[in-house]
C-alpha positions as CSV (number, residue, x, y, z in Angstrom):
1,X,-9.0,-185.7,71.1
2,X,-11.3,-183.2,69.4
3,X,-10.0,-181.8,65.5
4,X,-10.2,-178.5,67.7
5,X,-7.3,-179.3,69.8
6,X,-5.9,-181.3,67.6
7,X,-5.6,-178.3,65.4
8,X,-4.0,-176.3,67.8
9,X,-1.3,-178.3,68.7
10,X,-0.3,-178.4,65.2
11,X,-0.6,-174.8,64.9
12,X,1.1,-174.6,68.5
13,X,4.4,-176.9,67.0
14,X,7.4,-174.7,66.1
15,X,8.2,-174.1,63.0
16,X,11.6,-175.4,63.1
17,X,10.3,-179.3,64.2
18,X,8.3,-179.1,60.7
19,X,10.8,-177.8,58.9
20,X,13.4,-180.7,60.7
21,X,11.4,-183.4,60.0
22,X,10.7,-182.5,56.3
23,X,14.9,-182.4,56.3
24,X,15.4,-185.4,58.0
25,X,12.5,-186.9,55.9
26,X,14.1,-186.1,52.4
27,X,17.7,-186.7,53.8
28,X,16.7,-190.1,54.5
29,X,15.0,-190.8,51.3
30,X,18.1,-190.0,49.7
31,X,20.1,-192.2,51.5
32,X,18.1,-194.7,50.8
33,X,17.9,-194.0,47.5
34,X,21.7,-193.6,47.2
35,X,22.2,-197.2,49.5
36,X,19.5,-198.9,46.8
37,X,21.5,-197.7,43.7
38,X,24.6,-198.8,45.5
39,X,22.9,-202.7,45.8
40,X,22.9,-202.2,50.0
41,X,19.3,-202.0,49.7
42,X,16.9,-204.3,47.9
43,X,14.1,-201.9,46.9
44,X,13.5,-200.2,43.8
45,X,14.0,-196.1,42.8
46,X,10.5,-195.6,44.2
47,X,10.8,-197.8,47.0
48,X,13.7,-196.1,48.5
49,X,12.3,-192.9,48.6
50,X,9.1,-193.6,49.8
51,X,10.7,-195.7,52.9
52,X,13.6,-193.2,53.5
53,X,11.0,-190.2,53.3
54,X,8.1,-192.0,56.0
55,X,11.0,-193.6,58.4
56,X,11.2,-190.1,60.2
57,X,7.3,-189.2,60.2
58,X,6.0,-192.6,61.0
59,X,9.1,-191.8,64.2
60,X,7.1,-188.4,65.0
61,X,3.9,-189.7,64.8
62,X,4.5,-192.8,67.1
63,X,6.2,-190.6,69.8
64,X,2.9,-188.1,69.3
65,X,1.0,-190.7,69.7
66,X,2.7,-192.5,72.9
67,X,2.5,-188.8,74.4
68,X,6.2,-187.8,74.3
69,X,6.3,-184.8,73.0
70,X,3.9,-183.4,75.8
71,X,5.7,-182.7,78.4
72,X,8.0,-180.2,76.7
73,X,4.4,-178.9,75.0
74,X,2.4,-178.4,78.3
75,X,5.5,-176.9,80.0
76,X,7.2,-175.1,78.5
77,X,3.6,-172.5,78.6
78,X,4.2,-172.7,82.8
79,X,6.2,-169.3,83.1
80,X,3.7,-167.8,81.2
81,X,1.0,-169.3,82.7
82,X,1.8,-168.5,86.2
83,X,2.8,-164.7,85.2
84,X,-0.6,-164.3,83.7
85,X,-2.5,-166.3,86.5
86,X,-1.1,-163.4,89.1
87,X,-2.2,-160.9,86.9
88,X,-5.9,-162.4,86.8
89,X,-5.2,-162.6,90.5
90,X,-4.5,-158.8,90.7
91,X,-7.3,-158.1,88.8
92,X,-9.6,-159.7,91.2
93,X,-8.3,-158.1,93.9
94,X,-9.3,-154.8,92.2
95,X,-13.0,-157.0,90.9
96,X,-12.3,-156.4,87.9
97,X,-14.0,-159.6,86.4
98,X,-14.1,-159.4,82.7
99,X,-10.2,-158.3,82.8
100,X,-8.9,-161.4,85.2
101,X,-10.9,-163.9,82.9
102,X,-9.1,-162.7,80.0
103,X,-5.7,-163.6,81.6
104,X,-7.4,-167.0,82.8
105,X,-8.9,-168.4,79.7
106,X,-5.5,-168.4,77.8
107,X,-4.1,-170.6,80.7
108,X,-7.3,-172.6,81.0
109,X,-6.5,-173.3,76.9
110,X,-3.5,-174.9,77.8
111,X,-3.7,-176.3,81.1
112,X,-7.1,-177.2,81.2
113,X,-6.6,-178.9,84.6
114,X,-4.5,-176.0,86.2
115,X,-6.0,-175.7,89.5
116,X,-6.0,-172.3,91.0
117,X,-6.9,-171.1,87.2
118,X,-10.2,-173.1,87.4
119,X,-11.2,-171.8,90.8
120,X,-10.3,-167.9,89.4
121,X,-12.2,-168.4,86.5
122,X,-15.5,-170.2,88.1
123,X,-15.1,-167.2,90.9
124,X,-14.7,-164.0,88.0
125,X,-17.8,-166.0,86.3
126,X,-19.8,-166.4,89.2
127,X,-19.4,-162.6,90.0
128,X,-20.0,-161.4,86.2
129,X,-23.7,-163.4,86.6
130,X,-22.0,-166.5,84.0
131,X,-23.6,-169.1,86.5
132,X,-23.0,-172.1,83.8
133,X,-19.9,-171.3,83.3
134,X,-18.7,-171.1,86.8
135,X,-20.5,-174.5,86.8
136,X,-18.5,-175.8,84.8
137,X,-15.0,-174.8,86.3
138,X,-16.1,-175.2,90.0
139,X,-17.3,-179.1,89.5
140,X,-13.4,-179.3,87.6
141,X,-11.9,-178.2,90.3
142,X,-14.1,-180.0,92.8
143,X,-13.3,-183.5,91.0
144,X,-9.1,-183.3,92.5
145,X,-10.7,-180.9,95.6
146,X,-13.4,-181.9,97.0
147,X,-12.4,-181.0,100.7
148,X,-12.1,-177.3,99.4
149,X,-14.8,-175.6,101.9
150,X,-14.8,-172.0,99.9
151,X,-14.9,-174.1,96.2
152,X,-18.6,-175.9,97.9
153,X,-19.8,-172.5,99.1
154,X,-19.1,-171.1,95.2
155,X,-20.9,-174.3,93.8
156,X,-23.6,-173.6,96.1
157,X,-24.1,-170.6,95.3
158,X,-23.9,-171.2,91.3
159,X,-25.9,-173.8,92.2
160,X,-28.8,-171.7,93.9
161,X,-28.3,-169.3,91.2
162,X,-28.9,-171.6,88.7
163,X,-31.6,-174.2,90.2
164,X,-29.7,-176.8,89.8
């Protein structure tokens, strides 16, 4: 994962999950701290705290890393996404390009594999003269639709355009 995107789904996380797991982090060094005093525990002042404080970090940052957290992420952006994809659509119907590409490029940030957003946006680029960028979106969507007969007359067309 790019530090791009990586530092967007940090800035993407809500503001209550950092401030939980700070909680739970210092509640749990305090346990531990209290349970090491009490003789329960065989660590040191230092110890205790350092162990009880990681515990529920180390947690988030295996379950980021097995991918558990992104279902919920990717979504929980789907309502939005699909109000804003029949907007772009709307726009198009009108050929107003530049305006339906603005309501696609959010959902293309997030879902960057959301289908009727990638042929959208390669169509609104193709027609604004963008031929690399509707390159780009049309062979995306072509990878999952390949029998799509109006997505290989777009890539033939951004292909002619663009010699290649």
């Amino acid at each position: 994962m790019s530090l791009r995107k990586w530092g967007y789904k940090f800035y993407k996380e809500p503001k209550w999950a950092v401030f939980w797991y700070l909680t739970t982090g210092t509640l749990c060094a305090l346990t531990c701290l209290a349970l090491s005093r009490a003789g329960f525990l065989p660590w040191d002042d230092v110890t205790a705290l350092l162990l009880g404080f990681f515990v529920p970090v180390v947690t988030y940052a295996f379950k980021e890393f097995m991918g558990w957290y992104e279902y919920p992420r990717r979504y929980s952006q789907y309502a939005v996404s699909e109000k804003y994809l029949q907007l772009a659509l709307e726009y198009m119907e009108k050929e107003q390009w530049r305006d339906a590409l603005r309501y696609l490029d959010p959902i293309l940030y997030d879902m960057p594999d959301h289908q009727r957003a990638l042929y959208s946006a390669a169509v609104c680029k193709e027609k604004l003269g963008d031929f690399e960028g509707a390159d780009v979106h049309i062979k995306e969507y072509l990878k999952r639709n390949s029998e799509d007969k109006e997505a290989r007359d777009v890539e033939k067309r951004v292909g002619a355009a663009t010699g290649i």
